[in-house]
N, C-alpha and C positions, 0 to 999 in steps of 0.2 A: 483859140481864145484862151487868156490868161486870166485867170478871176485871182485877185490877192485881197485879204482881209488883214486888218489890224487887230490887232485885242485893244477894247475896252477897259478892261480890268485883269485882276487875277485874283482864281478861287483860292481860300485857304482853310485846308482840313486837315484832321489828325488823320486821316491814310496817305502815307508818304510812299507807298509802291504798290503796284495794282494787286499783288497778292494777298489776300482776307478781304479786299474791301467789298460792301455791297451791292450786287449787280443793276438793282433798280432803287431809284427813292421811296418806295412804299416797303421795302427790305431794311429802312436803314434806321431806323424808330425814331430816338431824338437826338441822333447824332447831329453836333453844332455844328458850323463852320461861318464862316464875313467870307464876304465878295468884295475886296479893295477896290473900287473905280479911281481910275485914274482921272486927274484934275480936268480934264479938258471936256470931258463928258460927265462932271458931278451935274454939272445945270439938268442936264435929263432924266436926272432922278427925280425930280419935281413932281409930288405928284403922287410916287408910287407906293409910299407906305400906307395906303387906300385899301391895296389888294391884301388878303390873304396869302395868297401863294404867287410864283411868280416860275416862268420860265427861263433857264440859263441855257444860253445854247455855248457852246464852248470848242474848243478845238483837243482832238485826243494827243496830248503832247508824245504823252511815253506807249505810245501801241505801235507795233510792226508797221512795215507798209500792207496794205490789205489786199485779200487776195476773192476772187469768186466766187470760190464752196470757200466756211468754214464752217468749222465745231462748234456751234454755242454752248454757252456756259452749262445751259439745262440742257443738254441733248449730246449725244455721240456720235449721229450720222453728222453725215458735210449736208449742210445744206445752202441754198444761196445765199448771199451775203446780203442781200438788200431782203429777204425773209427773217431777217434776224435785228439783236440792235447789238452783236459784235462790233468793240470799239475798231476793229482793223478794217478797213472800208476804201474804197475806192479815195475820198473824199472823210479823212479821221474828223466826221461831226459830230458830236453828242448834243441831246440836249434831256434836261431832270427840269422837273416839276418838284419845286423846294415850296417851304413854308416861309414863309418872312416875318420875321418878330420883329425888326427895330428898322432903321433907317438914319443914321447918324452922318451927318456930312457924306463922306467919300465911301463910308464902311455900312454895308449891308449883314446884318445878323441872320441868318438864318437857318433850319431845318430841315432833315430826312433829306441829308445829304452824300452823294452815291459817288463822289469826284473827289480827284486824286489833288493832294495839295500843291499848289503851282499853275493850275490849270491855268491856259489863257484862255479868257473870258471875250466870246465875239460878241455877244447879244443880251439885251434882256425884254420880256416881252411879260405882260401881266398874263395869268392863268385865269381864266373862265369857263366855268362846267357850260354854259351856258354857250361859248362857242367853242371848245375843245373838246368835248364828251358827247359824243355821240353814244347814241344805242348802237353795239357789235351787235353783229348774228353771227360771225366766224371770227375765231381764232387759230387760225391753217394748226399747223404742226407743232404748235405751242401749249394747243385745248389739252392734252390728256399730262404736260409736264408741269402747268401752271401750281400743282398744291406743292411744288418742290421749291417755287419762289423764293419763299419764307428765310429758307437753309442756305439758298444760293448764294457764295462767294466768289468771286476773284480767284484763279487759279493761277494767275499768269500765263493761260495760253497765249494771250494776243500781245503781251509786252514784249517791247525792243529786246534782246540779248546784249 
């Protein structure tokens, strides 16, 4: 089975290569970036500058093909890939939880943004503590590296050559 998706849009930020950029959006403070949606699916924006925050899921343009075990950003053992959010991945998906300031026609304004500029953009979905936060009890292999967040940049391990 073949699954092929189009982009909806494309992200646009001041990190133009995966090296310095932010690993997660709660790292990225108020760094700005728009989300251009293309014409065909402005109608579906209707609606959403309601929310506060919103979910982008997006496709990793510039990261390797992905492989099993890798290195995460925070860590130096190989760990699994699906125990990680390494953009190199069986399937290159991302997705960030941004802040949404504006909603103008086609152009979305937004915040604490962790995506490289160019991104093609698959999805958008509103964010809700209320059905996306759950109470954790574990955090596997990540619990004792999490105060290093903060610091965490982009090394370019997982981009293309």
């Amino acid at each position: 089975m073949q699954i092929c998706y189009q982009p909806i849009g494309i992200i646009h930020s001041p990190y133009l290569k995966p090296e310095g950029t932010p690993i997660q959006p709660r790292t990225a403070g108020g760094v700005s970036g728009t989300v251009e949606i293309f014409d065909q699916y402005v109608e579906g924006l209707q609606d959403l500058e309601g929310f506060s925050h919103i979910i982008l899921i997006y496709h990793f343009h510039l990261a390797r093909p992905g492989s099993l075990k890798v290195k995460p950003f925070l860590d130096q053992k190989l760990r699994g890939v699906f125990a990680t959010r390494a953009p190199s991945r069986p399937n290159p998906i991302g997705l960030s939880v941004v802040k949404l300031l504006k909603v103008d026609n086609n152009l979305l304004s937004i915040q604490e943004l962790d995506i490289l500029d160019g991104t093609p953009l698959l999805d958008i979905k509103p964010y809700l503590p209320d059905f996306d936060s759950p109470s954790v009890e574990k955090r596997g292999w990540l619990e004792e590296k999490l105060s290093n967040l903060p610091y965490a940049r982009d090394d370019g391990r997982f981009a293309e050559s």
